[in-house]
C-alpha positions as CSV (number, residue, x, y, z in Angstrom):
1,X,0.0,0.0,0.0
2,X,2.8,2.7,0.7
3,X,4.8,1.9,-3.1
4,X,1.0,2.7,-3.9
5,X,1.0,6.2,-1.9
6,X,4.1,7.0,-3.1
7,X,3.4,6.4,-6.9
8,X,0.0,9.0,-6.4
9,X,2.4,12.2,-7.6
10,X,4.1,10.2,-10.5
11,X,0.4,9.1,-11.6
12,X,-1.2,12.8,-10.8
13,X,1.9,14.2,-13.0
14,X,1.4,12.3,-15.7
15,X,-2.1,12.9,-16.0
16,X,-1.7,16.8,-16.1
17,X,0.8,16.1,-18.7
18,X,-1.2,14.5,-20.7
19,X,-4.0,17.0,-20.3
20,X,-1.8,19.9,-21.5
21,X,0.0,17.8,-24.1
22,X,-1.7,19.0,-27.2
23,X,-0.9,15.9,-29.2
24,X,-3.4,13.9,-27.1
25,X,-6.6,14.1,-29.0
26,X,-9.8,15.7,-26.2
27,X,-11.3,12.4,-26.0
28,X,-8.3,11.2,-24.5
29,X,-8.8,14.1,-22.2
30,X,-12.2,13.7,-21.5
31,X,-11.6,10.0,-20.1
32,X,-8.7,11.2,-18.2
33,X,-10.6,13.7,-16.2
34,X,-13.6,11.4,-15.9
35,X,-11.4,8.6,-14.5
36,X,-9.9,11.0,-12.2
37,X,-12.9,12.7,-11.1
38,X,-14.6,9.4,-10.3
39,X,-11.4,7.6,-8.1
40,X,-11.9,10.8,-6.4
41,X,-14.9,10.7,-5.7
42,X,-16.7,9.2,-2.8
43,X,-19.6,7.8,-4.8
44,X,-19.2,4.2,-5.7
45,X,-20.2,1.4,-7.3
46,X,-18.9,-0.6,-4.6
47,X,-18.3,1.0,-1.2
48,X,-14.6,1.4,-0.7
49,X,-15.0,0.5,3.0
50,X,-15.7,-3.5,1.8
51,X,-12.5,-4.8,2.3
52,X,-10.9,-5.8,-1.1
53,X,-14.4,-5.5,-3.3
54,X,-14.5,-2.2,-2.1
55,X,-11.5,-1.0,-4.2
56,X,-12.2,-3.8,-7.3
57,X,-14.2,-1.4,-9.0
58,X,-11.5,1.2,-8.9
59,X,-9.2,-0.9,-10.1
60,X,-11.0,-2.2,-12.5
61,X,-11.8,1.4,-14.1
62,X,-8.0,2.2,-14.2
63,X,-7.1,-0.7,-16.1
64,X,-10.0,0.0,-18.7
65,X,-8.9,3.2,-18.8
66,X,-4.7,2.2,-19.0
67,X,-5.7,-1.0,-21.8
68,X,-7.7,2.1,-23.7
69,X,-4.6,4.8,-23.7
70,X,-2.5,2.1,-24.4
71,X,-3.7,0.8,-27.7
């Protein structure tokens, strides 16, 4: 959980570089700030407070979001 903490600001910075990049079409952009909005958010689909579950949805969007940006 801490290597997790500490890779927050490398993740955070490379989101706002993406944002400003303007090679990175707005749809790109759009998802970004969604995903980010909604991992900050307290809303979810599955309460975070359910140990493990709780964070699967989370996860789950990131690596929709990662497979998406990556292909």
């Amino acid at each position: 959980m801490k290597e997790l903490l500490l890779l927050l600001p490398n993740l955070a910075r490379l989101v706002l570089g993406l944002a400003r990049d303007p090679n990175v079409p707005t749809a790109t952009k759009v998802v970004l700030a969604a995903a980010a909005v909604y991992l900050v958010s307290p809303v979810d689909l599955l309460p975070d407070f359910i140990p493990f579950v709780g964070y699967l949805d989370d996860v789950v969007l990131v690596a929709i979001v990662l497979d998406g940006l990556l292909t």
